[in-house]
Residue, then its C-alpha position, 0 to 999 in steps of 0.5 A: x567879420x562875414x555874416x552869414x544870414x539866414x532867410x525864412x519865409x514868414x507868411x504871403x501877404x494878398x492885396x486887392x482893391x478897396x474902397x469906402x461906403x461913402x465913395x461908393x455912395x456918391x461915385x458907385x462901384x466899378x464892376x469891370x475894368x472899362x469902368x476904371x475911367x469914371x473913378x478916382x484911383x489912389x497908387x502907391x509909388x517906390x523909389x524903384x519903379x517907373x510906374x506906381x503898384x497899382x498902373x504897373x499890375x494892372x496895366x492902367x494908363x489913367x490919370x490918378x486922383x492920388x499917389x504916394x510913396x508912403x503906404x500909410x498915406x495911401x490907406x489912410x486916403x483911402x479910408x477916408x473916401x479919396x478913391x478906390x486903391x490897393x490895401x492888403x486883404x486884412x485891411x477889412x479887419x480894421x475898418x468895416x467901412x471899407x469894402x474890397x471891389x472886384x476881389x478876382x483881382x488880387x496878388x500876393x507877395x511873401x513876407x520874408x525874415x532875414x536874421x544873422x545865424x549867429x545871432x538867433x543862437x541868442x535867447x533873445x532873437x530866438x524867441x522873437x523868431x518864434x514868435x513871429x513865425x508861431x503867433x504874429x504871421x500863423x496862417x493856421x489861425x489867420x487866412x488873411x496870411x494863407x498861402x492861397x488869396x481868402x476874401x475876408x469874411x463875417x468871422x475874420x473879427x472873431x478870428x483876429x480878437x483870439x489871435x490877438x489873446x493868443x498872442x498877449x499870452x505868446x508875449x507874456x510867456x516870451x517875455x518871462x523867458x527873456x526876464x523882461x517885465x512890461x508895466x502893467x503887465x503883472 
């Protein structure tokens, strides 16, 4: 049996280079590249490429403190004061003790979703499509998914905590579409 799959773009996601208070308290803050020498730089590898995220975009040939081919281990070394690395914008949201560095410096990548056509014909997996395209990556409401790169910003918490509302009442209501009752939510 052939699929036949459909692609949508769901949002961009922007990345640029973090770091801590407590990094920079005790090793400053570089504020140009010839400045990359005298810091600890985290890197994320994957298994496809020779050179880790962050060599390979921003042409560095120095030694790194750290590199991973896990993104979690990576963010949490750096959240935890092990160097200056890359993170997604809206890594600010989640951690106020992280700060980004040299913010001109940043790329973006799309977030794409690829589903069988056939099957977003079923309740289920349209309502999850909607949801993810409405409320879990709606740029509208979050510019961390914009097309265009925003530098985090003294409203991004407020924005997050109603989006996160937005989409508890999105969940609910999809949920009652689709006949699934969560515990403890009456």
């Amino acid at each position: 049996m052939e699929q036949d799959f459909v692609c949508i773009p769901l949002c961009t996601v922007h990345f640029t280079l973090f770091v801590t208070r407590r990094y920079t308290e005790q090793f400053g803050v570089p504020t140009t590249e010839k400045e990359w020498s005298k810091h600890r730089l985290i890197d994320f590898f994957d298994d496809t490429k020779d050179v880790g995220l962050l060599e390979g975009w921003l042409g560095l040939g120095y030694q790194f403190a750290f590199a991973s081919n896990s993104n979690g281990t990576v963010s949490e070394f750096i959240r935890h004061g092990g160097g200056i690395g890359i993170l997604p914008a809206y890594a600010a949201l989640m951690d106020q003790d992280v700060l980004m560095v040299l913010p001109e410096k940043n790329f973006s990548m799309k977030l794409f979703l690829s589903f069988d056509r056939a099957a977003a014909k079923k309740v289920v997996v349209k309502t999850t499509i909607e949801l993810l395209r409405s409320t879990v990556f709606d740029a509208e409401p979050m510019p961390w998914f914009a097309p265009d790169f925003h530098r985090p910003a003294a409203d991004w918490p407020s924005i997050y905590n109603r989006a996160l509302k937005r989409a508890a009442a999105d969940i609910r209501v999809a949920n009652a579409v689709r006949g699934i009752r969560l515990v403890g939510n009456r």
